[in-house]
C-alpha positions as CSV (number, residue, x, y, z in Angstrom):
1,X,15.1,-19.7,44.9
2,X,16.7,-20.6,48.1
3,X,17.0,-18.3,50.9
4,X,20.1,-16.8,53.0
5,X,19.2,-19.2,55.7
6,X,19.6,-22.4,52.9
7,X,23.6,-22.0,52.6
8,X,24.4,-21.8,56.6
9,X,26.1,-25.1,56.5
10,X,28.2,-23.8,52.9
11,X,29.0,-21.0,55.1
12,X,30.5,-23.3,57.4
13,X,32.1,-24.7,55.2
14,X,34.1,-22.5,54.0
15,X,38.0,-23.2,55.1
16,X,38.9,-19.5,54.3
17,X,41.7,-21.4,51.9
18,X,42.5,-18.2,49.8
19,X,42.3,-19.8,47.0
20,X,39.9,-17.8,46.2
21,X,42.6,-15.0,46.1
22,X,44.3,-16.4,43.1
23,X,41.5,-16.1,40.7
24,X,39.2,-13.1,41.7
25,X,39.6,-10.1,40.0
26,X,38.8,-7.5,42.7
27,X,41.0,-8.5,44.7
28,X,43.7,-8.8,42.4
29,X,42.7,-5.0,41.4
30,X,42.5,-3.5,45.4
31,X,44.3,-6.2,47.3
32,X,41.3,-5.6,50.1
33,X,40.4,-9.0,51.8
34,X,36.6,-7.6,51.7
35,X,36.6,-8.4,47.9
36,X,37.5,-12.0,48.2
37,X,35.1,-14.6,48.9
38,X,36.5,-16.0,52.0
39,X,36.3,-11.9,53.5
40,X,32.9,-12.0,52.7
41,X,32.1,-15.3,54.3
42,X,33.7,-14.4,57.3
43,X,31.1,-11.8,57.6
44,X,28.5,-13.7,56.6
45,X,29.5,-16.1,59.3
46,X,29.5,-13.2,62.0
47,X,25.7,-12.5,60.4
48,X,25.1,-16.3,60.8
49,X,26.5,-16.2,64.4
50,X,24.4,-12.9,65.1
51,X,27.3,-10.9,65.8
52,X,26.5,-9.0,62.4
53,X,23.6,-7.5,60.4
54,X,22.4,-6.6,56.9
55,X,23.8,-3.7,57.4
56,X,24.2,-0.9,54.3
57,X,28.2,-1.5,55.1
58,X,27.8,-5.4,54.3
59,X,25.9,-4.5,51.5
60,X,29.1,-2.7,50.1
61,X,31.0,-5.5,50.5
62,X,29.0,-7.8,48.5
63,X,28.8,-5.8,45.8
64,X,32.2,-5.7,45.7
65,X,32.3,-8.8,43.1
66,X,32.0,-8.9,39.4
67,X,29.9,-11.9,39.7
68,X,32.2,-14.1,37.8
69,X,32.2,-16.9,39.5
70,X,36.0,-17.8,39.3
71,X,36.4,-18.8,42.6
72,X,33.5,-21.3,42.7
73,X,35.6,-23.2,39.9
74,X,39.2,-23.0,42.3
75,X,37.2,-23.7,45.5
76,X,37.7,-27.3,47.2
77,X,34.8,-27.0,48.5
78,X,32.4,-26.0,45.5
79,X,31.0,-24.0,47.1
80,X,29.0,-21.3,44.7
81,X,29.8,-17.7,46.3
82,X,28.2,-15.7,43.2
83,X,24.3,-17.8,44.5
84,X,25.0,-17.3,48.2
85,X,26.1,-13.5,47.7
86,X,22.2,-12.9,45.8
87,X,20.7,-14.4,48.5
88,X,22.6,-12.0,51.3
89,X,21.5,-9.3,49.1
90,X,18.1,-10.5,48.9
91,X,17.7,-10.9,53.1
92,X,19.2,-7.1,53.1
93,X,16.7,-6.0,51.3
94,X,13.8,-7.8,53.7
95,X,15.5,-7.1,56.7
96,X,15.7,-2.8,55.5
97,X,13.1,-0.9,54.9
98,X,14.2,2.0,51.8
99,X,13.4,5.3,51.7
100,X,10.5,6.2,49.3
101,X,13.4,7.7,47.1
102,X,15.6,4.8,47.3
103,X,12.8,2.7,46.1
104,X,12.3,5.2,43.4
105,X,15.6,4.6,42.3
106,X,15.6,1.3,42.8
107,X,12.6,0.6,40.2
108,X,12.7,-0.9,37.0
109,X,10.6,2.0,35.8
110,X,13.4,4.5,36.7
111,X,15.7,2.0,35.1
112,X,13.8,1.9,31.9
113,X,13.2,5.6,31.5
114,X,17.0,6.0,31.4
115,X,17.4,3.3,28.9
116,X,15.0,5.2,26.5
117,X,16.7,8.8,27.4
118,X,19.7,6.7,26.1
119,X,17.9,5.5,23.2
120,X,17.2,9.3,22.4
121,X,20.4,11.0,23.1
122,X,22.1,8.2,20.9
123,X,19.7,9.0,17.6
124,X,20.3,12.9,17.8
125,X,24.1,12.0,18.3
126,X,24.4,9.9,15.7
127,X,21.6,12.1,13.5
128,X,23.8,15.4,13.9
129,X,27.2,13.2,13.3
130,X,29.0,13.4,16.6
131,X,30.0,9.9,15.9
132,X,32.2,10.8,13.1
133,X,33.6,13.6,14.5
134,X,34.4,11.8,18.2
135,X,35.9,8.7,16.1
136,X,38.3,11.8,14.1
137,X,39.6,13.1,16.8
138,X,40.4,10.0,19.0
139,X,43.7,10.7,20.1
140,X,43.0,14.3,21.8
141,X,40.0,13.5,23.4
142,X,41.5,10.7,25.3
143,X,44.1,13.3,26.3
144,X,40.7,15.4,27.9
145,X,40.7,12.7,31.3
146,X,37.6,10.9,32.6
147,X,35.2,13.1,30.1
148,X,36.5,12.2,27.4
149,X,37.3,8.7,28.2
150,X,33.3,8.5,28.6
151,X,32.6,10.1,25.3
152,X,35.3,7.3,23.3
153,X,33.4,4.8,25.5
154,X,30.2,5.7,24.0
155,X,31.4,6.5,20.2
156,X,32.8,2.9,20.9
157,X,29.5,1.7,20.8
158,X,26.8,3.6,18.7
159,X,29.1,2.6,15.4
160,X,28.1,0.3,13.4
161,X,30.3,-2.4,11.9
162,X,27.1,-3.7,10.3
163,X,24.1,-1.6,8.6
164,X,20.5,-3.0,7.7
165,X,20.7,-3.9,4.3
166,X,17.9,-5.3,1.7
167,X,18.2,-9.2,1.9
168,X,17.4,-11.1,-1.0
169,X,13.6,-13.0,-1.1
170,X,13.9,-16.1,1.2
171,X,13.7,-19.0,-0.8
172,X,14.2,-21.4,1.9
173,X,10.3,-22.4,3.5
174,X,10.1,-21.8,6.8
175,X,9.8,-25.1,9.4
176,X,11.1,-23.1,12.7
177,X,9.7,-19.5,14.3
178,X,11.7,-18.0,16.5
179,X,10.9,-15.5,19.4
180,X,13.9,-12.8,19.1
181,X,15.1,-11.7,23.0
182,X,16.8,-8.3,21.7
183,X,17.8,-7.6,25.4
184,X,18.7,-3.5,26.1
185,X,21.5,-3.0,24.1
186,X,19.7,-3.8,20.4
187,X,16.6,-2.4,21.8
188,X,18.1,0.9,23.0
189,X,21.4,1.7,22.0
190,X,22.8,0.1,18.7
191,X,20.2,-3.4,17.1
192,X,23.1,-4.1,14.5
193,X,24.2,-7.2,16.4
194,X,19.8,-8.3,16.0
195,X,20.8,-7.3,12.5
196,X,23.5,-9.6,12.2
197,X,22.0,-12.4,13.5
198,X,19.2,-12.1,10.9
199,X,21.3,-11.5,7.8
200,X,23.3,-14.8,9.2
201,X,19.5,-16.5,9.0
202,X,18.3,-14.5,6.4
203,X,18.3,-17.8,3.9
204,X,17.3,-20.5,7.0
205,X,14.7,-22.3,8.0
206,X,13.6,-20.4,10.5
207,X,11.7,-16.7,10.6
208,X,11.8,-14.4,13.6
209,X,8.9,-12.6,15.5
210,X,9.4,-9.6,17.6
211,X,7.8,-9.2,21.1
212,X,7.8,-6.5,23.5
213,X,10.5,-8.4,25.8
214,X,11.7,-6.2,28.8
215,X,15.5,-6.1,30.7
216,X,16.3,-10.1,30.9
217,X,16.4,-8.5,34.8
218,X,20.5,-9.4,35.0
219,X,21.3,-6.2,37.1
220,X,18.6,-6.4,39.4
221,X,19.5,-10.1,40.0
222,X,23.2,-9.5,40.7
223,X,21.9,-7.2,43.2
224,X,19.8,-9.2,45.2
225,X,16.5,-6.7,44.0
226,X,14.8,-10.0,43.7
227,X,11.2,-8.7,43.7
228,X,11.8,-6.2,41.1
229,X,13.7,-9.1,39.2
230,X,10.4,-11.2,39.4
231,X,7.9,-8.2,37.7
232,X,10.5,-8.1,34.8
233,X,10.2,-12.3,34.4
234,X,6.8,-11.9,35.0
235,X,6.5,-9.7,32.1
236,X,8.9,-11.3,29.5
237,X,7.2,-14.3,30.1
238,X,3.4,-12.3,29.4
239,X,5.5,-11.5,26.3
240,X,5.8,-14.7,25.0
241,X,2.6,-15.7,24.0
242,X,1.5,-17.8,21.1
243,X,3.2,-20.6,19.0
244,X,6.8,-21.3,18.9
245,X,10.1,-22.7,18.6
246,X,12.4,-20.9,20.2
247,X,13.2,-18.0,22.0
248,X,16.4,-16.6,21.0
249,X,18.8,-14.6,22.2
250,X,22.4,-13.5,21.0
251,X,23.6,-12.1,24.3
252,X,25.3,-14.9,27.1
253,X,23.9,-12.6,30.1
254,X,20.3,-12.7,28.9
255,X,20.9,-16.1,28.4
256,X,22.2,-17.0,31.4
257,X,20.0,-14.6,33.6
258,X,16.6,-16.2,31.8
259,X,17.4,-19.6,33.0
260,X,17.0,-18.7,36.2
261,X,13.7,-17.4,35.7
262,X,11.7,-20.4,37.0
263,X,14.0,-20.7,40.4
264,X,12.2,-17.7,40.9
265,X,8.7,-17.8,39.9
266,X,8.7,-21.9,40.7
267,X,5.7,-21.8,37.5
268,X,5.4,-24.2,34.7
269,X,5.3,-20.9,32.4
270,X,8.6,-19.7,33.8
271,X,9.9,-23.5,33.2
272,X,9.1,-23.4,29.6
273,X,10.3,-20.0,29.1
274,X,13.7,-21.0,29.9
275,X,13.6,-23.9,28.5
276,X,12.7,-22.9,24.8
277,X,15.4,-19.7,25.3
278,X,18.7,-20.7,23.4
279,X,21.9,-19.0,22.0
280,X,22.6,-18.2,18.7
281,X,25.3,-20.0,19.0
282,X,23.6,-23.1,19.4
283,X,21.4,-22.9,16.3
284,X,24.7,-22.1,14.1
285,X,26.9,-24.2,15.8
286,X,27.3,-26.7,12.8
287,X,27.3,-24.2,10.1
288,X,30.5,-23.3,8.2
289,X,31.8,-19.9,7.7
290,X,34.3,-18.8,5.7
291,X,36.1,-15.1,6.7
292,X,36.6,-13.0,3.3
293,X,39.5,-11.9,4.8
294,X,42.8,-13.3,6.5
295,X,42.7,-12.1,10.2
296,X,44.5,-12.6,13.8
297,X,41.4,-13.5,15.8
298,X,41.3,-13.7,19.5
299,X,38.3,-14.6,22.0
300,X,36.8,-13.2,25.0
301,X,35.0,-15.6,27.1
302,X,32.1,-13.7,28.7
303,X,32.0,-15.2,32.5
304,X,28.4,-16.2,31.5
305,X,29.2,-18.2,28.5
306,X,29.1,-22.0,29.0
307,X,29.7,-23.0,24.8
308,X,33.0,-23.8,23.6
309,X,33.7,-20.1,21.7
310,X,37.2,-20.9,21.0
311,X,36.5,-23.9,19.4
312,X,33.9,-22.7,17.4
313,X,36.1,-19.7,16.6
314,X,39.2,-21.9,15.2
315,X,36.8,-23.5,12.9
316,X,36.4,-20.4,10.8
317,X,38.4,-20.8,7.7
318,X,40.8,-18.6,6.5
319,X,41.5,-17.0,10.0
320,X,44.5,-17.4,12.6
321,X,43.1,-17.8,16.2
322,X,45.8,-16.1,18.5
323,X,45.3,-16.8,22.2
324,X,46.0,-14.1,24.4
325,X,46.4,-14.4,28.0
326,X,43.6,-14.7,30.7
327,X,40.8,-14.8,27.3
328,X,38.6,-16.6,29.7
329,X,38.6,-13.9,32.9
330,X,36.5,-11.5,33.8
331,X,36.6,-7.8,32.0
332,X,35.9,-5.6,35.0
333,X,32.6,-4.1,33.9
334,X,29.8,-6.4,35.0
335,X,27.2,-3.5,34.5
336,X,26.4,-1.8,37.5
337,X,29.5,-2.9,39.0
338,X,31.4,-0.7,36.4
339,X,29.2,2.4,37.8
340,X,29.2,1.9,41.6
341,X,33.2,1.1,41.3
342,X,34.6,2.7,37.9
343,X,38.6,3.0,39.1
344,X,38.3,-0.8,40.2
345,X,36.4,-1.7,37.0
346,X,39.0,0.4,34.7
347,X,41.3,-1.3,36.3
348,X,40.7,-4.9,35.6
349,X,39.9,-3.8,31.9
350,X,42.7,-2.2,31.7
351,X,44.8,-5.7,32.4
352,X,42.9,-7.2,29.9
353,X,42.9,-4.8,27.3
354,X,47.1,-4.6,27.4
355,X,46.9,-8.4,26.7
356,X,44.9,-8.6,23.8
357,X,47.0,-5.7,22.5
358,X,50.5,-8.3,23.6
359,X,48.6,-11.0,22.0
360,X,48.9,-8.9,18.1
361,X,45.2,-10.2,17.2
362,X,43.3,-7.8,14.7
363,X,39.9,-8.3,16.3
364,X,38.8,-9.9,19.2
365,X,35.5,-11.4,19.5
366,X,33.0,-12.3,22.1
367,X,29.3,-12.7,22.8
368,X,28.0,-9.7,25.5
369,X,27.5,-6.7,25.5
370,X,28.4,-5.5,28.7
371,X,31.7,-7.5,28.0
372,X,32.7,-5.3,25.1
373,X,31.7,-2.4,26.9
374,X,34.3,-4.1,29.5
375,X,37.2,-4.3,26.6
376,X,36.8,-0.6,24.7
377,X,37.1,0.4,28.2
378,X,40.0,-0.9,28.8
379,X,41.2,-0.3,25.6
380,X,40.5,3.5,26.1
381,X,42.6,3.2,29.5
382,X,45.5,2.3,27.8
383,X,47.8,5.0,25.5
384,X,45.7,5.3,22.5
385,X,48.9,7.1,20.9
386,X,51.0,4.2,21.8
387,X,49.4,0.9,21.2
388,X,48.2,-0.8,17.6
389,X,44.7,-2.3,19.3
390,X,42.3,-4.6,17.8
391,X,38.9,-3.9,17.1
392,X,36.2,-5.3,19.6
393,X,33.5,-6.7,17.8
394,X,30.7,-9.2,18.6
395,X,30.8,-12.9,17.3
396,X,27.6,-12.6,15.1
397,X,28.2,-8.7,13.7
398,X,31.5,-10.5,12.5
399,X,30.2,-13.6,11.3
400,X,27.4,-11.1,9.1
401,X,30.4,-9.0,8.0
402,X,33.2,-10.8,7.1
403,X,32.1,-14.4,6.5
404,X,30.0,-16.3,4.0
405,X,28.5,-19.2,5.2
406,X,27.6,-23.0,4.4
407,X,25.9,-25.8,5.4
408,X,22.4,-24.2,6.8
């Protein structure tokens, strides 16, 4: 993985355009020239210079970016901001020494004990049926401010569109094994997208094994927490031992995260790791679904999602794709960005969520978590009591749900 010191010369190179400005998010949402990408390379070019350091302030300012990447796409330069940012991040974190309790809190052990105190809280609240009565009284909870707004942005997510459900005997012999990357959110919060996916395979050619995979590591990445980010690759890649296929996963951030695995180990293990990990998408890409039901259906393109959603989407039969405006931008919430700078993050959801709503779709679909965290979000933002929204759902949950399929 390159260091700080590598991209110097794409520093330099840097024209400070602004056309960055017409594309990223933040800076759409605060108008601050610290959230665009030429603000932050001009400070970068003051560390560069030596008239700056890695100080906790610059820090700030890099982390005010959702990671998207737009701007790499509008720049003349090409240069790639969301790769140079990590790497900043990375030298501020060699260059400052943390406090034993920042360290603390900066573990992936503290990271994971939270994610199974979720995984707790979520059973007894679904167990005692807090679900139910959260989704019955919507409209006066979002009335309650920020509280309650938290509360509908959790119902949003422990119901299930899809429930486990007996499968008839496979008949089909099996020629491909498959290693199944759950990633947090089916481990710890709500597995009916993994459920999905298998009730799409459940009559395939290939069978699924489960391993004890950790985080794919995507927060700690974005943050530049790079040694932390190689113990988690480290031990996903421990994980996958024995013989097979593929290793599967149904989220585009684990996806894309995993890939980058061997530019930081530089192993043949790590190599192969990434190499065998594919999408679901890509192993039902020439299948053919039919929806049971007529529907307006609109897309969200996660910003980490490099296959052709909307085409795959419009190939669904018996469904209208409606295209709704900026489909393919960023949703604010970008994980820990959505904690360190909610009213920015609401925001930018907020935008989004009013043009789906314009846009008169019935559902829209897309393929990450964090992203339809992103949407409800924004959706919850806007007048509950006023707008007809469409349901949020993720590609696979649908595909299990509401379509039959063909050609396996």
């Amino acid at each position: 993985m390159n260091k700080f010191s590598d991209y110097k010369e794409e520093i330099y190179k840097c024209s400070r355009c602004g056309l960055c400005q017409s594309v990223c998010p933040v800076y759409k949402a605060t108008l601050s020239e610290c959230a665009v990408s030429k603000g932050k390379f001009n400070m970068l070019n003051g560390v560069v210079k030596g008239d700056l350091s890695f100080s906790k302030q610059l820090k700030k300012y890099l982390d005010l970016c959702t990671g998207c990447n737009a701007c790499k796409d509008f720049c003349p330069s090409d240069i790639d901001a969301k790769k140079i940012f990590v790497a900043a991040k990375q030298r501020y974190y060699e260059e400052n020494n943390l406090s034993r309790l920042e360290s603390f809190f900066n573990s992936y052990l503290v990271f994971k004990v939270i994610l199974r105190l979720a995984a707790a809280f979520v059973f007894f609240y679904r167990l005692f049926g807090f679900n139910k009565i959260t989704g019955c009284l919507e409209k006066p909870i979002s009335k309650t401010g920020k509280p309650g707004k938290l509360l509908l942005l959790l119902n949003s997510q422990v119901r299930n569109f899809i429930n486990k459900e007996k499968t008839p005997d496979k008949i089909r012999q099996k020629e491909k094994t498959a290693l199944y990357f759950e990633g947090c959110f089916n481990k710890y919060i709500n597995n009916q997208t993994e459920t999905a996916v298998k009730k799409i395979f459940y009559n395939s050619g290939i069978s699924f094994i489960k391993k004890d995979f950790e985080c794919c590591g995507v927060s700690y990445l974005a943050d530049g927490n790079i040694e932390e980010f190689r113990k988690i690759a480290e031990k996903n890649i421990a994980a996958a031992e024995g013989d097979f296929d593929y290793i599967l996963t149904d989220c585009a951030s684990c996806l894309d995260t995993i890939k980058t695995y061997p530019d930081v180990l530089s192993s043949e293990s790590a190599s192969a790791f990434a190499q065998k990990t594919v999408s679901v998408i890509d192993l039902i890409r020439n299948m053919s679904f039919t929806c049971s039901e007529s529907l307006k259906i609109a897309v969200h393109i996660p910003c980490h999602e490099e296959f052709d959603l909307v085409g795959f989407v419009k190939k669904i039969k018996n469904i209208e794709y409606v295209k709704a405006d900026d489909f393919d931008k960023c949703c604010g919430f970008s994980g820990t960005f959505a904690l360190k700078y909610p009213e920015i993050s609401e925001k930018i959801s907020k935008s989004k969520a009013l043009n789906y709503i314009n846009s008169g779709a019935d559902m829209v679909l897309t393929t990450c978590p964090a992203c339809i965290l992103g949407l409800e979000q924004g959706f919850i933002e806007t007048d509950i009591a006023q707008h007809k929204r469409p349901v949020v759902m993720n590609l696979f949950v649908f595909l299990a749900k509401y379509c039959s399929v063909e050609n396996i």
